[in-house]
DRENFI-956096 format. One record per residue (C-alpha): x, y, z; residue in three letters. Coordinates in steps of 0.5 Angstrom, whole numbers, plus 500, padded with zeros to 3 digits. Layout:
XYZAla;...
# end
This chain:
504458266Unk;509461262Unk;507469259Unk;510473253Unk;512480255Unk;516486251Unk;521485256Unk;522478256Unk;517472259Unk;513471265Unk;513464269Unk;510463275Unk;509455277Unk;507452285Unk;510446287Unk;506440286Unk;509435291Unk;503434296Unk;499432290Unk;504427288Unk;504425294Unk;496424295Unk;496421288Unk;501416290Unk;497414298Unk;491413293Unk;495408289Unk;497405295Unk;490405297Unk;487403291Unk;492396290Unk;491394297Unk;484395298Unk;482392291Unk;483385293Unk;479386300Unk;473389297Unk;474383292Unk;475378298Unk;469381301Unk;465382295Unk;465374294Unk;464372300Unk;458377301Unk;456374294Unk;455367297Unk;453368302Unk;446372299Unk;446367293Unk;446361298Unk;441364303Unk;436366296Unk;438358294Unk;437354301Unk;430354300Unk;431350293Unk;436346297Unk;431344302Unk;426343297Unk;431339292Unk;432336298Unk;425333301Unk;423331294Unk;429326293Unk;426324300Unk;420322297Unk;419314295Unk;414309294Unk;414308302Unk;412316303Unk;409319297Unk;404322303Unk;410327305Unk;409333302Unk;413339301Unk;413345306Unk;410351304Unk;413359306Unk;407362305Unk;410368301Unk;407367295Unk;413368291Unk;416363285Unk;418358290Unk;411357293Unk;408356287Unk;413352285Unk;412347292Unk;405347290Unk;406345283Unk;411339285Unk;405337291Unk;399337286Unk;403333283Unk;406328288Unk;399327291Unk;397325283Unk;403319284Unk;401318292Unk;393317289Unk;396313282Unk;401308286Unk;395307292Unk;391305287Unk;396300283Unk;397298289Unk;389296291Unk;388293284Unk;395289284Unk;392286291Unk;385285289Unk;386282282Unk;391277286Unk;385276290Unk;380274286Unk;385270281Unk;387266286Unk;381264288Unk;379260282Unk;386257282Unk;386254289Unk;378251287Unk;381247281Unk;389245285Unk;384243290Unk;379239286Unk;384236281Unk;388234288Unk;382231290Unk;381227285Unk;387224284Unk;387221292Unk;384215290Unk;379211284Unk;373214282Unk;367213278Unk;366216272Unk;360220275Unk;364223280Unk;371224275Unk;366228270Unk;363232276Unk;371235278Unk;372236270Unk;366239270Unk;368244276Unk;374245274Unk;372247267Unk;368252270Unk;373256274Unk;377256269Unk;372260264Unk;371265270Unk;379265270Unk;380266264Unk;373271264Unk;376275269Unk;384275265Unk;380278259Unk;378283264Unk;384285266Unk;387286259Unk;382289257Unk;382295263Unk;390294262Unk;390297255Unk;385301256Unk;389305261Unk;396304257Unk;393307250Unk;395303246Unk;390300243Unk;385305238Unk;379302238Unk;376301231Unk;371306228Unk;364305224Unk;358308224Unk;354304228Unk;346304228Unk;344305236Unk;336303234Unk;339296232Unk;345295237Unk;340297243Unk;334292240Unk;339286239Unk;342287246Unk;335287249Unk;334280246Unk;340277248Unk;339280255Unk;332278255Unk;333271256Unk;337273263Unk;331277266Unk;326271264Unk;330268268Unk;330272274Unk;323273273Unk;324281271Unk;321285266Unk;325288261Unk;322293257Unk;324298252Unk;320304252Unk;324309247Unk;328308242Unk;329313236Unk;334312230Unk;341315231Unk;348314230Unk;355314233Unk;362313231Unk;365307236Unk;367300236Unk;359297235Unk;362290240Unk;365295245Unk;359298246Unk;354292246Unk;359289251Unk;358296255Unk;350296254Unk;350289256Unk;354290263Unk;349296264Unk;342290263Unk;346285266Unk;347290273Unk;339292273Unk;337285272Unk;341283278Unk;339288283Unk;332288281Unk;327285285Unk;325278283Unk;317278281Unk;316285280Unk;322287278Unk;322292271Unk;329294267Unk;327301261Unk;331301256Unk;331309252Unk;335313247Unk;334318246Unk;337322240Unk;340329238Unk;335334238Unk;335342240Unk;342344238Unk;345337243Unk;350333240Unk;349327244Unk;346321244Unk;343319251Unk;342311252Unk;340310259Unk;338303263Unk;333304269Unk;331299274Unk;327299280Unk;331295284Unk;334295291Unk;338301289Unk;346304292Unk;346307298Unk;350314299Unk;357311302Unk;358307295Unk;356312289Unk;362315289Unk;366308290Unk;361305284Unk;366305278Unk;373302282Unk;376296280Unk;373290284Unk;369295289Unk;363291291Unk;357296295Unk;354294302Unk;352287303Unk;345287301Unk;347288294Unk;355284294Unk;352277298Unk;347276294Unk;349277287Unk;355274283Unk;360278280Unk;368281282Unk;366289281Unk;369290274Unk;363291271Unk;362298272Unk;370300270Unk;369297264Unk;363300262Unk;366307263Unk;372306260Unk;369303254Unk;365310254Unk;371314255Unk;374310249Unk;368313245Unk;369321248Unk;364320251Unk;362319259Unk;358314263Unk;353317269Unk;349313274Unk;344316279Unk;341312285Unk;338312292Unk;336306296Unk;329302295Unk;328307289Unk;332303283Unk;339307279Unk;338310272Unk;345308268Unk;346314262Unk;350312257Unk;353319254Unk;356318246Unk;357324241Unk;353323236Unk;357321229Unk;
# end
């Protein structure tokens, strides 16, 4: 520090060596310790990043282990309730749709196989019998006959088959029209009313008010058909009685109400919520006895889901069913 004064100029200074000396110890220090804490920074990054990632490893990894052959297995949860546990759950949610979705292709691969090869064996069987020697006319015309018909059922249940097929894929739309109800509803009755005759069954239309809906008028024919057909066969023969009613949109509903009842033999508590899978055939007292490979009731329902609407079945056993087909009004 530097001071004028008349006498001259002031200067006092104090040496500076020691700070120099610190200053250049903690440049030292500041070169050799850097690349330690960076050295030490890094690791302890990567150890943090991969113990906050090993849970995601672990579930990445139990994911890719899932296959057709496990789709049972699941993936484990903490219990913290934090994003990755919601994130187990969500991925579990979804594998038990797949587990549920292949389990379900898989039991209708095996009982379509089953019941197409049924009919196949019948006319292999027939044609090789035939063939074995000469035969009278009569009873080559009897083989044909039975031939042509196993090939009807065949063909049927392809029909069938398809039908379901496209109606789970999507890519068919149905074609829309207003369709009459009052009239779809009489012109089934009459062609059903043939059936009941003939199975000495009462079949009886007790309400039927004019209404209309929007839908494929044959989809639903077929649909109102599977539903007559099914209570005339479960109903009991001599006493047996099929109601048909409709009843249309009234008090701020905005549906159209179709229900086919029976007072037959009825469907026990085991099989109601099996009823509307494909070839399902309930206990013995109604499967033995009756024709049929259970794909009735699947058609009906997709039938009415390709309408936006929904199909119900209510039944007890010795009491009958009621079988309500729900449609928007349109």
């Amino acid at each position: 520090m530097s001071a004028v004064v008349p006498a001259g100029v002031i200067q006092i200074g104090i040496p500076i060596d020691e700070f120099l000396e610190m200053l250049d110890g903690f440049t030292w220090t500041a070169l050799i310790a850097s690349p330690l804490l960076l050295i030490g920074a890094s690791i302890g990054g990567y150890w943090m990043s991969r113990r906050a990632l090993a849970p995601v490893e672990h579930i990445a990894q139990t994911a890719t282990d899932i296959e057709a052959r496990n789709l049972a297995k699941r993936l484990p949860l903490s219990g913290s309730g934090d994003e990755l546990d919601h994130l187990s759950e969500t991925l579990n949610c979804m594998f038990a749709r797949l587990d549920d979705a292949f389990r379900r292709i898989t039991q209708f691969t095996a009982d379509a196989s089953h019941e197409l090869r049924t009919p196949a064996a019948i006319i292999r069987t027939t044609a090789e019998v035939a063939r074995r020697k000469p035969r009278t006319a009569a009873e080559y015309e009897a083989a044909l006959d039975r031939i042509l018909a196993e090939s009807v059922r065949n063909t049927a249940l392809i029909d069938d088959l398809m039908l379901l097929a496209r109606a789970d894929s999507r890519v068919e739309e149905i074609d829309r029209e207003a369709v009459p109800m009052a009239e779809l509803v009489r012109e089934a009755c009459c062609g059903a009313d043939a059936l009941a005759r003939a199975s000495d069954v009462r079949l009886s239309i007790c309400e039927v008010r004019d209404c209309t809906v929007q839908g494929d008028p044959d989809a639903l024919r077929r649909a109102l058909l599977i539903l007559l057909d099914n209570a005339i066969k479960y109903s009991k023969p001599g006493g047996g009685v099929v109601e048909v009613r409709l009843d249309s949109p009234s008090d701020g509903r905005s549906t159209v109400v179709l229900e086919v009842r029976d007072n037959g033999i009825g469907i026990g508590p085991e099989d109601l919520p099996h009823i509307f899978e494909r070839f399902y055939r309930a206990s013995k007292d109604r499967s033995r006895k009756v024709e049929g490979v259970g794909l009735g009731l699947s058609i009906a329902q997709s039938i009415a889901y390709q309408h936006g609407g929904d199909l119900q079945i209510d039944s007890a056993p010795g009491t009958g069913t009621t079988a309500r087909l729900l449609l928007p009004a349109g």
